[in-house]
C-alpha positions as CSV (number, residue, x, y, z in Angstrom):
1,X,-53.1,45.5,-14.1
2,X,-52.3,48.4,-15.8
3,X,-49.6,51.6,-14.8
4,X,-49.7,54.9,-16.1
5,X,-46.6,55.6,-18.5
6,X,-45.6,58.0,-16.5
7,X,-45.2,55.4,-13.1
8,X,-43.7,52.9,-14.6
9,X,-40.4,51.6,-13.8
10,X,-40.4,52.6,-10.5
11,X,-41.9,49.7,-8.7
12,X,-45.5,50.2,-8.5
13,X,-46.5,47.6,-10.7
14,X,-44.5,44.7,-8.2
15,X,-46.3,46.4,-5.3
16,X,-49.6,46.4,-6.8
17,X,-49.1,42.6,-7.8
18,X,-47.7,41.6,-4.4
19,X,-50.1,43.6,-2.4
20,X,-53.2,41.9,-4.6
21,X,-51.5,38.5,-4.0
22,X,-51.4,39.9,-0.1
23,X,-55.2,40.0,-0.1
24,X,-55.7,37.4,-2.0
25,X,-53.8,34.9,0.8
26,X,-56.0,37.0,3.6
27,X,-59.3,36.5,1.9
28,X,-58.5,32.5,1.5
29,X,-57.9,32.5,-2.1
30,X,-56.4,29.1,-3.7
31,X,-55.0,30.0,-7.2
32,X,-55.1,33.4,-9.1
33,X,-54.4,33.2,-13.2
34,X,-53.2,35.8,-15.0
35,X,-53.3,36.9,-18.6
36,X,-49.7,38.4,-19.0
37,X,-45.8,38.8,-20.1
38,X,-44.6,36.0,-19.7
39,X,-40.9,37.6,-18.7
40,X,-42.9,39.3,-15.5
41,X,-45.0,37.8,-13.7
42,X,-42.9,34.3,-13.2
43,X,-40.9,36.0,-10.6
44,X,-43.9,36.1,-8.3
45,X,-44.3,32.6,-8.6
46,X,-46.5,32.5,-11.7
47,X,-46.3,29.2,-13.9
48,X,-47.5,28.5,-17.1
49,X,-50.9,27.0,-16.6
50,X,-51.0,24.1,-19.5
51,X,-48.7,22.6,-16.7
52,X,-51.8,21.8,-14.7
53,X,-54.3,21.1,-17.7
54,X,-55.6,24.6,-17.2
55,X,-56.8,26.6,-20.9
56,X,-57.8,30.2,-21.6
57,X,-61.0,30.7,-23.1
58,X,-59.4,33.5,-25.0
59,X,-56.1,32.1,-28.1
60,X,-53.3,33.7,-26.7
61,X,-49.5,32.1,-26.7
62,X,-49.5,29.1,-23.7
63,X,-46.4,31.2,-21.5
64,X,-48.7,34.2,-21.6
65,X,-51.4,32.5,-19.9
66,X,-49.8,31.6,-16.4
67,X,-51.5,30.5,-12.8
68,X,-50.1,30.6,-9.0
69,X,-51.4,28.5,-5.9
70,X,-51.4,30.9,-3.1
71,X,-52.2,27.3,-1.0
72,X,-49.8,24.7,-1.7
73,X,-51.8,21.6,-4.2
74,X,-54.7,23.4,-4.5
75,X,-53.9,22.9,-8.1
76,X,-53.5,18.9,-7.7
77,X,-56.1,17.3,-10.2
78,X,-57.7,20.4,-11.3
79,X,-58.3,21.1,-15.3
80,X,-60.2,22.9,-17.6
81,X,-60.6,26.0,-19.2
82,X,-61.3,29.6,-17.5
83,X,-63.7,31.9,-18.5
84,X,-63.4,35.6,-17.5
85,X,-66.0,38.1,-16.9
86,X,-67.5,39.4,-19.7
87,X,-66.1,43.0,-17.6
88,X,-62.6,41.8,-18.8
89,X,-63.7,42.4,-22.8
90,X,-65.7,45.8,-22.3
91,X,-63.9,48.5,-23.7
């Protein structure tokens, strides 16, 4: 997710998250994962994700990398590492 300087700190970015996370629930999504500051995102519920046995393909600090059921267990015996899109590299 990303904000223009200029709109930040005025709310959009919580919108955008909660309206994705919105959607998300309405299309029947289990978990989401994100790849972000880890002083944000917790307080829509994200977790860090080594708390399930879940890795990011990419080395970044464990509390960056952070996952959120959006059903409740969906996340009960899952592990493994999550690859992203080679989209999410491109410049």
């Amino acid at each position: 997710m990303a904000v223009l300087p200029e709109y930040q700190r005025k709310a959009y970015e919580s919108k955008l998250i909660e309206k994705g996370l919105e959607i998300l629930t309405e299309r029947d999504y289990w978990i989401v994962v994100v790849l972000g500051h880890p002083d944000y995102y917790p307080k829509f519920g994200f977790v860090q994700a080594d708390q399930f046995g879940i890795q990011c393909e990419y080395d970044c600090p464990a509390e960056a990398f952070m996952v959120k059921e959006i059903k409740s267990n969906s996340l009960k015996g899952v592990s493994g590492t999550v690859y992203y899109s080679s989209k999410f590299s491109e410049a």
